[in-house]
Each structure stands twice: as C-alpha cells, then as structure tokens.
C-alpha distance (Angstrom), angle and dihedral (degrees) to the residues before:
residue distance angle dihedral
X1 . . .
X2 3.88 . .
X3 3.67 112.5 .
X4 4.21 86.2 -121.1
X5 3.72 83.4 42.5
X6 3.77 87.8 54.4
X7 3.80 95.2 46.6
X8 3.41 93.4 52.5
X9 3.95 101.0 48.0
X10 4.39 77.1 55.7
X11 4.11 90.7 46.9
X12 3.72 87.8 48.1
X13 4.16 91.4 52.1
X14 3.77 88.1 42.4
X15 3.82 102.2 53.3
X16 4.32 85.3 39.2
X17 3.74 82.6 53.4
X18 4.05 101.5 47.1
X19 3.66 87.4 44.2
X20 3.74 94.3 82.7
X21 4.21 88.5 51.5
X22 3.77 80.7 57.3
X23 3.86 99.4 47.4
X24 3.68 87.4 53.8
X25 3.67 93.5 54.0
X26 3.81 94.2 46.2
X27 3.77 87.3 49.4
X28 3.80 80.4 71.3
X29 3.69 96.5 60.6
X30 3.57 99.6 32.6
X31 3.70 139.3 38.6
X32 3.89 114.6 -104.8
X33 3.75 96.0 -108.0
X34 3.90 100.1 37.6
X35 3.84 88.5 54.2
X36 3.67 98.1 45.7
X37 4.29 78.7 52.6
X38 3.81 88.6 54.2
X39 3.30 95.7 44.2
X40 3.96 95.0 54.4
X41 4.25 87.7 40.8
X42 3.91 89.3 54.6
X43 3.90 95.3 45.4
X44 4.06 95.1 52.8
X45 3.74 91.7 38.3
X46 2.93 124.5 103.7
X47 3.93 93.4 -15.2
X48 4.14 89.5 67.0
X49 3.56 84.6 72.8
X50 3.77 100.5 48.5
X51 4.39 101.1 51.7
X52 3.43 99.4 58.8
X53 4.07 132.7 -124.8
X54 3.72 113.5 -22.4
X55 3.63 121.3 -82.7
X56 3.90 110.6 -141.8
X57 3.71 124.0 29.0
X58 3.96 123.7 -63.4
X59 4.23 94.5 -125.8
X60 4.39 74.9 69.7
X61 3.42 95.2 47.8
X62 3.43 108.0 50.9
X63 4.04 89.6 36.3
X64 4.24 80.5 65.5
X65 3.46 94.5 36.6
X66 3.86 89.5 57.2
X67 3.74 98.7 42.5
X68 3.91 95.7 35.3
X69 3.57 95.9 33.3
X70 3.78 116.6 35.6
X71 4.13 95.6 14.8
X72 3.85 101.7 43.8
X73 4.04 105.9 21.2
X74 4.08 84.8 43.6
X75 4.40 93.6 52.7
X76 3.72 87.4 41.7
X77 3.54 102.1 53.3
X78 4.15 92.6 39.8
X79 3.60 88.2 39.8
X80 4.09 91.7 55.7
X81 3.31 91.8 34.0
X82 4.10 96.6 60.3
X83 4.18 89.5 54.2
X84 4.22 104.7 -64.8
X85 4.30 101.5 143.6
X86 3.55 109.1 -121.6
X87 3.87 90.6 -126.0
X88 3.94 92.9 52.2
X89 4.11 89.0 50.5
X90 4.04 91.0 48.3
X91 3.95 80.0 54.4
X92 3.69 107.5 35.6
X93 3.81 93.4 48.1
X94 4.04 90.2 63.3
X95 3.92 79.4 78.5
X96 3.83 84.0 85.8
X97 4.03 87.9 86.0
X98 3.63 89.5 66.1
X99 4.19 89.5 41.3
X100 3.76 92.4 54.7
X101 4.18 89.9 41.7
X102 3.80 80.5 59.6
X103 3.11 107.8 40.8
X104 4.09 98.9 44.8
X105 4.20 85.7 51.8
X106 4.04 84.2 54.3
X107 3.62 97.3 49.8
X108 3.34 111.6 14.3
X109 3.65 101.5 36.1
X110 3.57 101.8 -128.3
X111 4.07 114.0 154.6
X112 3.84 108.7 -136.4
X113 4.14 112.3 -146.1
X114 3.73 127.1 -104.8
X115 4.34 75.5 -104.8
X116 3.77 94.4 65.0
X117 3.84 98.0 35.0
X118 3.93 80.5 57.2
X119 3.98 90.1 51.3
X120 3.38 100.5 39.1
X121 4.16 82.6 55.8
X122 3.68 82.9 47.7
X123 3.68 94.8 51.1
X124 3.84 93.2 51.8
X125 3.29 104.9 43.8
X126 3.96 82.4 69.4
X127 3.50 85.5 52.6
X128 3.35 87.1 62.9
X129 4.00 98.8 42.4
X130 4.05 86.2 53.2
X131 3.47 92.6 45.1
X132 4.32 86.6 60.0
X133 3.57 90.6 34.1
X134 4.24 87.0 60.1
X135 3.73 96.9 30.7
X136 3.48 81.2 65.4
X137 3.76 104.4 47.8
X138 3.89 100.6 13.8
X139 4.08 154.3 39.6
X140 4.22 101.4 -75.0
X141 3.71 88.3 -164.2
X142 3.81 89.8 63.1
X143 4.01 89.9 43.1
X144 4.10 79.2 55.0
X145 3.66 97.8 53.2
X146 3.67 97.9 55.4
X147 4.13 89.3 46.3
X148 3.85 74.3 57.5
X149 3.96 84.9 48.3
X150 3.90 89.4 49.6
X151 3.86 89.8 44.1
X152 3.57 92.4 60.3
X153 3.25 99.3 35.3
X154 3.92 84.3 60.1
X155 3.75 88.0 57.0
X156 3.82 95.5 49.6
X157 4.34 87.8 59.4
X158 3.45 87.0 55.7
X159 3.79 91.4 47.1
X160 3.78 88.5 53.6
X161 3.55 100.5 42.0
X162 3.63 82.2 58.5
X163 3.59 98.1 53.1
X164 3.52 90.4 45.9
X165 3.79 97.9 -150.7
X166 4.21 112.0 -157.5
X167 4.04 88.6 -157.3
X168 3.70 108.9 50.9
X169 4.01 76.8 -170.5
X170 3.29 105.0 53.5
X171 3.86 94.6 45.5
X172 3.69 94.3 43.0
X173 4.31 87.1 56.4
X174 3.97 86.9 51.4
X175 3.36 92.1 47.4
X176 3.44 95.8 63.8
X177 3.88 105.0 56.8
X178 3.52 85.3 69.6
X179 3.44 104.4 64.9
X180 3.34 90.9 44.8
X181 3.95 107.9 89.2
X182 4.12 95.8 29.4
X183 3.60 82.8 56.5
X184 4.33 99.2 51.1
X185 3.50 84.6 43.8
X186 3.59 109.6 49.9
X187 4.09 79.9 43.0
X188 3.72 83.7 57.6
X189 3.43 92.1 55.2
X190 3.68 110.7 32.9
X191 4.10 95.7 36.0
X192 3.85 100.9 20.8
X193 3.53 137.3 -133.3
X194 3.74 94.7 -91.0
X195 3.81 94.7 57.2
X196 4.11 87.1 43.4
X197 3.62 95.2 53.5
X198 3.89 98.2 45.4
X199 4.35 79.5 51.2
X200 3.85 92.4 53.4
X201 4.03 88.3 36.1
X202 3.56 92.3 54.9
X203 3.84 93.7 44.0
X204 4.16 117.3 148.0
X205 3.44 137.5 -177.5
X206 3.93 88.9 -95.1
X207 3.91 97.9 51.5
X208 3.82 80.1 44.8
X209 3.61 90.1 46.9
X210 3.53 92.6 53.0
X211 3.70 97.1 50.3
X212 3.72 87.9 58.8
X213 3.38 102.1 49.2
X214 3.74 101.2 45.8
X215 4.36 79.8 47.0
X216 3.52 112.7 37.0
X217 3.93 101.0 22.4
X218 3.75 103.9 35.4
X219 3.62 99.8 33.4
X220 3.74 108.6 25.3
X221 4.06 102.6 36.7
X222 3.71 93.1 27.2
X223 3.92 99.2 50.3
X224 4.02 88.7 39.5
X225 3.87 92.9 52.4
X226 4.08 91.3 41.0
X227 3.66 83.2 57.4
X228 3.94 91.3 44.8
X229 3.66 89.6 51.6
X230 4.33 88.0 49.8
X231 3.28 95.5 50.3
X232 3.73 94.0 54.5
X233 3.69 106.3 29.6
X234 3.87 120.4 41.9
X235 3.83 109.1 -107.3
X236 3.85 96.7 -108.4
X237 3.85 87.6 70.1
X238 4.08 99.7 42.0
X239 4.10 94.6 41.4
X240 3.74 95.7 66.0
X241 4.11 91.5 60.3
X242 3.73 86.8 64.0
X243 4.19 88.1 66.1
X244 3.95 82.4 71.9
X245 3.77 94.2 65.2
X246 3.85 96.5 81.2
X247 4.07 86.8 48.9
X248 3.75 92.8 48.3
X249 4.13 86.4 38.6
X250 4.07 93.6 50.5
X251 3.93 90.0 45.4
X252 3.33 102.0 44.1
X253 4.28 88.0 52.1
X254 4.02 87.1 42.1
X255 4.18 83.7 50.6
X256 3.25 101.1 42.0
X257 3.69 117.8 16.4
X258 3.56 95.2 34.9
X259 3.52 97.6 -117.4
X260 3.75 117.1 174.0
X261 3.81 116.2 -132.9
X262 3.65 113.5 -158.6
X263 3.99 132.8 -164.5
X264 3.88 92.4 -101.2
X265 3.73 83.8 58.5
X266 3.61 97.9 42.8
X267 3.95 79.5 50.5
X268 3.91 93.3 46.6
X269 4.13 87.1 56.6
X270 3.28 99.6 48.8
X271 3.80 93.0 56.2
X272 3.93 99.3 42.2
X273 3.73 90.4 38.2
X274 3.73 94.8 48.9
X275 4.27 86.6 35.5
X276 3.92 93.3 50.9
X277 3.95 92.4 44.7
X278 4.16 88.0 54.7
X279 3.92 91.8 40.7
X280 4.06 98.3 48.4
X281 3.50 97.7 19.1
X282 4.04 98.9 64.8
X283 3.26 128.3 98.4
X284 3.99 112.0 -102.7
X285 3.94 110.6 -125.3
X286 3.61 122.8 -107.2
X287 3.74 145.4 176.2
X288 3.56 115.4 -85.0
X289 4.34 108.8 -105.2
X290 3.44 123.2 -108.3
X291 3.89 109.8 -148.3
X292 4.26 100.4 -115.6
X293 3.35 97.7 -144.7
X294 4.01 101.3 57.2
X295 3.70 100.5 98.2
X296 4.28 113.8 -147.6
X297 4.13 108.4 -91.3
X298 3.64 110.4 -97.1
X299 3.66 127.0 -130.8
X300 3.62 121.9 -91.9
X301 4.30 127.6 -125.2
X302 3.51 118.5 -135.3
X303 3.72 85.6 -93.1
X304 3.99 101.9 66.4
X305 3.68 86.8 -99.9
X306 3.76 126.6 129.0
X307 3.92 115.2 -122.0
X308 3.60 117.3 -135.4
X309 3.88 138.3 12.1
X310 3.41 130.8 -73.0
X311 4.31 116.3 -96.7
X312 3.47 96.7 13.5
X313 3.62 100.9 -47.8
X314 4.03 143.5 74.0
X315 3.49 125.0 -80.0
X316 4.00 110.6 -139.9
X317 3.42 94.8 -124.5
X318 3.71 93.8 51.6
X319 3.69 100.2 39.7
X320 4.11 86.4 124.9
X321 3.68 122.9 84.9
X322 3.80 95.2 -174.6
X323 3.63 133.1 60.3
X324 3.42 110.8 -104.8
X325 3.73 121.2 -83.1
X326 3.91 119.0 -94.9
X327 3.67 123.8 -145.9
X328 3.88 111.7 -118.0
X329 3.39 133.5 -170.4
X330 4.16 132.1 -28.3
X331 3.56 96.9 -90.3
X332 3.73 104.4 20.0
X333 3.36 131.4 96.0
X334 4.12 125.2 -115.1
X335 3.30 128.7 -110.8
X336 4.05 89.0 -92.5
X337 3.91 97.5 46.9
X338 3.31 104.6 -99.8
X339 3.80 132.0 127.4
C-alpha cells in the first residue's frame, strides 16, 4: 500500500472513530431519533443528486436502509442517548464481526473455521467484561441496546454483501433516503413534535456542526474513500484499519469528553479487538481449484495411442481409433477387409 494510500486507510479509522465523540455532543442539541433523521437527510442531500442512478436493485437498498438506517442508527442514538459512553459504543459496536459471522453461516451457509469460532469466543467474552465494567458504573439496558445496534448492524453486512454494490458511494447515498422518513416519524411519535421543534428552534452552529460531520464527513468522505481504498487494495489489507476505530473512538472521548477508561476496559479491548481481528480477519474456506484448462486423461488403444480428441472433439492426428491395418498373407484378407 501507497504511503498516501496508507494515510488515508488511518484518516478514514480516525474520523469513524471521532464520530462517536460527536454523536454524543449532538445528542445534547437534539433528541436521539431526530438527529439520527438529520443525519440521514444531510448525507443524501444534496450528494443524491451528484452519484448518479443507483447501482443494484432498490428491494437491496431499502432492506439496508431499514436495518442500517432505522434499526441500527435508531438503537445507537437512543442507546447513547439514555447514558452508553461514547468510547464504550465505538468499542462495543466492533461486536458486529461476530454478528455478521453469524448471521452469513445462518443464511448463507458459510462454515466459519475452528480460527473464527475461537475469535468470535474471544470477541464475546469482552462483551461480557464491558458489560461488568458498565453494570458497574452505567445503565446495562443502554449497553443492551447498542449490542442490539451491533446485531443489526451485523445483518445489514450481510445485506450488502448480498447486493454486491460496485460503488460503496453511490449505494451508501441511496441508502440514506430511506431512513429518512421512518426515522422523523417514529421521532414524532416516541419524542414528540413539541420536544423536536424546541431542538430545531434552539439550533446552533455546534448542533449544526454536528449534523454535518456525522453526514458529510463520516458518511460521505469516509464511505467514498473506504471504497477508494477497495477498489485498489484487496479487502484483506483495507479491513484491518477499521480495528483502529475503537482506539481512535476511546481516545478521542478520554480527550475530549473526559471519559475515564479503566483497566476492565483496557481488558474488554484487548479481547474484542484481538477477537474481532481473528473472526473478520481469517481467511474464509474454499474448495481447492482445479486448473480449467487441464482436460481429463483420455483412454489409451492397444497401440499407446489416445482415443478421441481433445474438448469433445477429434484431434487430426488422432482421428483413428484402431491401429493401423497390417498386410497378411498372399491370399488373405487384412485386418480391414481388403485384398
């Protein structure tokens, strides 16, 4: 990988990571909801206009824009919203490796190795490390909605890998006008109009400065240079960048937020850092390749020669399934009947 190549794989991880400092400090001007709604409004506008016609068929785009969109966004935003640390979701949501593992073996009936059974172990036994490490400080029912978030997003990969989208962009910019009006009106209903309107009343340039980042830079940039990267670099070597958005994520809310990080936590990273990396990072089996061009051996004649052609026809050369006829004796016919 290029050096420029390099620093933007690191950018990317970076600006994925401070994203969830900046969701918690638009959760302060907006409710959860209502923000994740602007955030989806901002990303497809004005940029649904510049990519071009969608790529793959709608029935895949709204399926991730429901699941990503509405399911995920929505339990992340309420989850952080009712007392999850930012730094703890940029960590616990990396449990989506072990979501998708699952959920691809379920539906699309791929075996995982005896490597990625052991990560995905791994992976949730620092589940289960945070989970103490929260219980003990903070809310576990908000610590349960974003596994829910990480659970769905887990379902959305496989979605995608299904739909097999050639512009992560493109698809990425669809995908979020669908989110858009489930999201206003469960807000509607859930948080209410009156609550909505005081947020967008109130609005300042750093709610509106959280909307765009968490639209523009994390979702428009960094999906668009993700799919740079992919399209230059085979996935094994960009995926393992995206293991630094928890450290980026748990600094940036130590940094800025003032987010204490204790040694249960530092504990709980380790595990579903080095768990994720064995789960997503391992190579998928497959059946060993048969070179295309090797044609089957053909049988031989009693002569040492091979019978028949080669791909389903008759060389010229070997055009003859009999050895050639003999001449007997004066008087006698050949082997072919002929005097």
């Amino acid at each position: 990988m290029r050096p420029s190549h390099l620093a933007l794989a690191v950018l990317v991880a970076a600006v994925w990571g401070v994203n969830f400092t900046v969701m918690e400090i638009g959760l302060d001007h907006f409710p959860p909801l209502l923000f994740s709604a602007l955030r989806f409004l901002a990303a497809a506008l004005p940029a649904v206009f510049l990519v071009g016609r969608p790529k793959v068929a709608w029935k895949w785009i709204v399926a991730v824009g429901l699941v990503l969109g509405v399911a995920k966004f929505g339990l992340l935003f309420v989850g952080m919203d009712a007392g999850m640390p930012a730094g703890l979701s940029s960590l616990v949501l990396q449990i989506q490796a072990v979501f998708t593992a699952a959920v691809a073996a379920l539906t699309l009936g791929e075996r995982p190795s005896r490597v990625r059974l052991l990560g995905m172990l791994v992976a949730l036994a620092g589940i289960a490390v945070a989970a103490v490490d929260e219980g003990a400080s903070g809310p576990l029912g908000a610590f349960a909605l974003v596994v829910g978030a990480a659970a769905c997003w887990g379902a959305s990969n496989v979605l995608t890998r299904k739909a097999a989208p050639p512009d992560a962009l493109n698809f990425m910019v669809w995908v979020s006008t669908v989110p858009v009006l489930p999201l206003l009106a469960l807000s509607l209903l859930t948080e209410g109009p009156a609550r909505d309107l005081a947020a967008l009343r109130a609005l300042d340039w750093q709610g509106a400065g959280t909307v765009v980042y968490v639209a523009w830079i994390t979702t428009v940039f960094g999906f668009g240079a993700w799919g740079f990267l992919l399209r230059h670099h085979p996935a094994s070597t960009v995926a393992p960048f995206s293991l630094l958005v928890p450290v980026f994520g748990m600094s940036s809310a130590f940094l800025f937020l003032g987010e204490p990080v204790s040694p249960l936590r530092w504990c709980a990273a380790a595990l579903l850092v080095g768990g994720v990396a064995l789960t997503s990072l391992t190579p998928r089996r497959t059946a060993p390749a048969v070179a295309p061009d090797t044609p089957p051996p053909r049988p031989r004649g009693p002569w040492g020669r091979a019978v028949g052609g080669g791909r389903g026809g008759v060389s010229g050369c070997e055009r003859r399934t009999s050895p050639p006829s003999l001449p007997g004796p004066p008087g006698r016919p050949g082997p072919t009947g002929r005097r």
